[in-house]
Structures are given as structure tokens and as C-alpha cells.
C-alpha positions, 0 to 999 in steps of 0.5 A: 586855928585854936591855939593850946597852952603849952609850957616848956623849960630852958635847956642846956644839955645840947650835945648827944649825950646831953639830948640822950639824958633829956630823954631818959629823964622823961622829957622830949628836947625841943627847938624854938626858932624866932621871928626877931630872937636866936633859936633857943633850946628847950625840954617839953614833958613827954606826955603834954606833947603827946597828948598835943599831938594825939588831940590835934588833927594833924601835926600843925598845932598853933600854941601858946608858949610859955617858958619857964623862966623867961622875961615874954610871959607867952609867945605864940608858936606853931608846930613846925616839925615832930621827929618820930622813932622810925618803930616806936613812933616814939616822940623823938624831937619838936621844932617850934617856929614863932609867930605873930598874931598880926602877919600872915604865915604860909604852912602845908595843910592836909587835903581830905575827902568827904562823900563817895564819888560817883564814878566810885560808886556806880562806874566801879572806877578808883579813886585816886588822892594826888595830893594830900597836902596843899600850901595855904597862906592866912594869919594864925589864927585863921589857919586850917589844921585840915581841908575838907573836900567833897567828892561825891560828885566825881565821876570817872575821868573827873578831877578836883583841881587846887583851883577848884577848892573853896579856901576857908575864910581868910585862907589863900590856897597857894599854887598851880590852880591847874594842878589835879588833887583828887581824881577818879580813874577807869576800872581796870579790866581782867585783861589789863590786870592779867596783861600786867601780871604777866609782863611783871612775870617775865621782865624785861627780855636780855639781848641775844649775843650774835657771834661769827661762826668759822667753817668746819676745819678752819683755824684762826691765823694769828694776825701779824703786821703787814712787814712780816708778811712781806719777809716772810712771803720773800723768805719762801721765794728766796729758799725755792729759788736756792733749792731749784739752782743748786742741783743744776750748778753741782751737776755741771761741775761733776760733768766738768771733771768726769770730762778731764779725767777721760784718756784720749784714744789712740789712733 
């Protein structure tokens, strides 16, 4: 990877406020973070940033650092991290991260295709991109700003994995070798595609609720608790049994007293 020169000023406005007037003065806050020094705030021009970004293939860009005002005349820093406005795409903030020429660093690099695959092609199959960034550990200045992989020769149900692609000299591809990075997938047919259509149309089915009818006429009865039951059952023997010994006990004694009351006959 080709370093680019690149200057940047001490920063002291670090609040909120501070950041907000950085930006309206046409500069873009930034952050170097050292390998033996503390982070340190700085302020980039907008447009040499910009233009750094736009003129680089990807977002890892190896620079020549030199800050105004400070006793290391260059240090040699990578790109770490560029925040964007989420609609603007406006550069927001850019996290530097020091290095040295001399030692190995490890950064994620993208992965893109090169050719038509076969399985494309000729088969009508997809292909799929798993995964667009792989990790890669080499010095520097030997740093990939991107991985070209060749795909022409894919055919359907084929996959290049991470240990499949050729590293660029001094560059040590990092990871499970086994992992599938780029693959090319089966045509999907009318009825797969019209089959997925309509279980996405209709979802999932709601659970019927199943409840216990009553019989015609029935009425629920209130539940009460065992005790009551029995009082009450023993109340309704209690008053049968009173209603059907009460008439008898007072026809006796009208018969009693009718008897007293009669004359006896003369002979």
C-alpha cells in the first residue's frame, strides 16, 4: 500500500460545541491514536480528506502524517475509521491509528470479483458474495487496499473459500480457511419463486381458539366450596322432615281435645 501525505493541525476545541465550530470553519476533527504516544486531537482541511477518500479504493489508506507544530516531523498512520453524515454522506469524523514501517499490522481488507462465473453464465444460477471483507496481516507498506478474486471458473454449487485465495506477496490471509466467501447458487424456478410468494401472502396461520359448548338450557351453577354443599343439602332435610311432622303432631292434639269435650250418654 502507497502511503499519501497528508497534514493536520493540533486541536483544542474537543467538546460539542468545540467539534460543531471545527466543522463550520471548514475543517473535519479528527483523532490519532499512538502506538507508544496518548491519542491526540487534531483538524484535517475538509477537502484534502475528501479528496484522500474519493482517490483511494477503499476507506484503508496508509498516510504520511505531518502535524503542524509537532516535534516528529512525519508519522506514519493508517485510516482507521471515516464517520459519515447517515444523508449527506458528509465527512463527519476520522480516527487515525499510528504505525510502524517495521511491524506487522492486521486491517480488513475488501474482497471483489473479477470475471463472469460459469455457473452464471451458462447455468443461469446467482452468484452470491458472503463475504465482502476478509482480515490480512502484513507490514505497511505491503498492505492490500483491496482483494481481487477470480470467479470465472465458478460453476453452480461451487464456492471459493478463504483458503482458496492466493494472498499477495507478504500478505497472510487470517481466518477459518473452510469459510465459503463467494459462491454461485442454483436458478430458482417459477414455482419456488410463486411458492414463496404466496407463503410471504398469507403468513403464518393464528391458532384456533377451542371452547366447551353447554347444552341447550343449561345454566353454569356457581361454584361453592364443599362445606356449603353439605349445609345446605342438611338444611333441605331438616325443613322436609319439620313440614312432614307438623301436621301430624297438631291433628293429635285437636283429636285429644275434641274427645274431652264429648258428654257422656245416659243410660
Amino acid at each position: 500500500m502507497k502511503s499519501v501525505a497528508l497534514t493536520a493541525y493540533p486541536r483544542s476545541l474537543s467538546k460539542r460545541t468545540g467539534v460543531k465550530k471545527v466543522r463550520l470553519a471548514g475543517r473535519v476533527p479528527a483523532v490519532i491514536y499512538g502506538r507508544l504516544n496518548p491519542p491526540q486531537n487534531l483538524e484535517i482541511i475538509r477537502k484534502e480528506i475528501d479528496d484522500l477518500i474519493h482517490r483511494s479504493v477503499s476507506e484503508n489508506v496508509l498516510v504520511d502524517l505531518s502535524v503542524t507544530g509537532d516535534a516528529n516531523a512525519k508519522r506514519l498512520a493508517l485510516v482507521q475509521e471515516v464517520q459519515h453524515h447517515a444523508l449527506s454522506g458528509q465527512v463527519l469524523h476520522v480516527d487515525l491509528h499510528e504505525v510502524s514501517d517495521n511491524e506487522k499490522v492486521t486491517i480488513m481488507v475488501p474482497v471483489e470479483t473479477m470475471g463472469e462465473a460459469l455457473g452464471v453464465k451458462t447455468g443461469g444460477g446467482t452468484l452470491e458474495h458472503v463475504l465482502f471483507r476478509i482480515k490480512a496481516r502484513a507490514l505497511p507498506k505491503d498492505l492490500p487496499e483491496v482483494i481481487t478474486v477470480d470467479v470465472s471458473h465458478l460453476d453452480i454449487g461451487q464456492s471459493i473459500h478463504i483458503g482458496d485465495i492466493q494472498a499477495p506477496p507478504g500478505v497472510e490471509i487470517l481466518g477459518d480457511k473452510k469459510i465459503s466467501v463467494i459462491s454461485v447458487a442454483a436458478p430458482v424456478t417459477e414455482a419456488q419463486e410463486l411458492e414463496a410468494a404466496e407463503a410471504a401472502a398469507t403468513g403464518p396461520a393464528e391458532p384456533e381458539m377451542i371452547k366447551e359448548k353447554k347444552e341447550e338450557g343449561e345454566e353454569a351453577a356457581p361454584a361453592g366450596k364443599p362445606g356449603e354443599k353439605a349445609a345446605a343439602k342438611g338444611a333441605d332435610k331438616v325443613a322436609v322432615k319439620g313440614a312432614e311432622k307438623a301436621p301430624v303432631k297438631g291433628a293429635e292434639k285437636a283429636a285429644e281435645k275434641g274427645a274431652e269435650k264429648k258428654p257422656e250418654k245416659k243410660k
